[in-house]
C-alpha positions in Angstrom: 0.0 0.0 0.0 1.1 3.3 -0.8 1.8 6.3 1.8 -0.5 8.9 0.5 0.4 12.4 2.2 -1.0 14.3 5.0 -2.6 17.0 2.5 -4.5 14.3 0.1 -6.2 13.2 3.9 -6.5 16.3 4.7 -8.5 17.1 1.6 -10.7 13.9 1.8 -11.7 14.3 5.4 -12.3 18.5 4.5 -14.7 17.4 1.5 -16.2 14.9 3.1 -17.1 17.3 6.1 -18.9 19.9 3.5 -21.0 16.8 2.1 -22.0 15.6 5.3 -22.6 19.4 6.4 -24.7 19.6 3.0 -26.5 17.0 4.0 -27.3 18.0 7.9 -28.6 21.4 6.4 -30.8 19.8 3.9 -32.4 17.1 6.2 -32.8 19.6 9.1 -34.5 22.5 6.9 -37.0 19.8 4.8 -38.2 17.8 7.8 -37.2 19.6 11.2 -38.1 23.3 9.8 -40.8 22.6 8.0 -42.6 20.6 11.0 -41.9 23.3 13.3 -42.7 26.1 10.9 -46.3 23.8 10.3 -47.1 23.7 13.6 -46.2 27.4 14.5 -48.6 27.8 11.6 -51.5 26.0 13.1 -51.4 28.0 16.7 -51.2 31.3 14.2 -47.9 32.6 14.8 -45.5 33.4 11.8 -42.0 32.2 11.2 -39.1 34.9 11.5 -40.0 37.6 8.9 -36.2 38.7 8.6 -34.7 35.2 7.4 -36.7 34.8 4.3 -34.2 32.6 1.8 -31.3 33.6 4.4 -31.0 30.2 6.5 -30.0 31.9 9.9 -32.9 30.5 11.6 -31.6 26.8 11.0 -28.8 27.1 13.4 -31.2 29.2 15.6 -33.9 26.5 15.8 -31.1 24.0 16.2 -29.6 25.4 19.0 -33.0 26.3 20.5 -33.6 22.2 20.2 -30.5 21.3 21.5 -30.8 23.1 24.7 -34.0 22.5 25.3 -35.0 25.8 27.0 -37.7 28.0 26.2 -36.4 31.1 27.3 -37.0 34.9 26.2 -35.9 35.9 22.5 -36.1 38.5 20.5 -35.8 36.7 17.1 -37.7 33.6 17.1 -40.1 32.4 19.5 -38.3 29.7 21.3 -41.7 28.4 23.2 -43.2 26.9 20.1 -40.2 25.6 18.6 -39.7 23.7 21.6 -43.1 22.6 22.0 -43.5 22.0 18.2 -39.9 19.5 18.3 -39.5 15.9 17.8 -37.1 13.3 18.9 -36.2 13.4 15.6 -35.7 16.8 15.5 -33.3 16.7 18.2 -31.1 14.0 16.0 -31.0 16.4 13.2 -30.2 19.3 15.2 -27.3 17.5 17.0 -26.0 16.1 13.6 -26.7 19.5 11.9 -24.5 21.3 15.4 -21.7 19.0 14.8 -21.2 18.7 11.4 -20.6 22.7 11.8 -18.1 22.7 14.2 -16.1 20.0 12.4 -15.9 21.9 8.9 -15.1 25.0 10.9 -12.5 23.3 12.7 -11.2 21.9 9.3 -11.4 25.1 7.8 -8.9 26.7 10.5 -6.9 24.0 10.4 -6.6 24.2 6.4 -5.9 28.2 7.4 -2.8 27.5 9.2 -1.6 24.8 7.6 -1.8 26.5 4.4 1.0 28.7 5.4 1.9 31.6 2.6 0.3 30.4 -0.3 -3.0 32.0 -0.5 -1.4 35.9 0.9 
């Protein structure tokens, strides 16, 4: 077997990251934001006028879900979307949290390893 180098892994494990983070922000917006936006619907309240085609509410309704709290915001109204989660939402929201972090991470990393070649 063949030594491949540090920066052909590196490369594999960074495009791999973006796929799976494609795919965590694709899965959370069709089914977890769409259910939640649904059932905000039903008790009459409307999603977040200021994020229409943006995508800034995923991460806000994902974190909401993660921490499970229903306190005060300005932004989105973090009672319903707690109310108005799944189990499955939760999943999603946790997968879409961490697939973040690891691509940012990776994109750091890629920062400082690059060194002088993209100044």
């Amino acid at each position: 077997m063949q030594d491949i180098p540090f920066y052909v892994w590196h490369f594999i494990l960074l495009f791999s990251s973006i796929i799976l983070w494609a795919i965590a922000i694709f899965t959370f917006g069709r089914i977890s934001v769409r259910h939640i936006e649904r059932e905000m619907e039903k008790k009459g309240l409307e999603p977040p006028f200021w994020d229409r085609g943006i995508g800034i509410r995923l991460s806000m309704y994902a974190f909401t879900i993660i921490r499970g709290k229903a306190d005060h915001s300005v932004l989105i109204d973090r009672k319903s979307i707690v109310e108005s989660a799944r189990k499955i939402d939760w999943y999603l929201a946790v997968f879409l949290q961490l697939t973040t972090a690891v691509l940012f991470i990776l994109g750091i990393i890629t920062y400082f390893l690059s060194g002088d070649k993209y100044q």
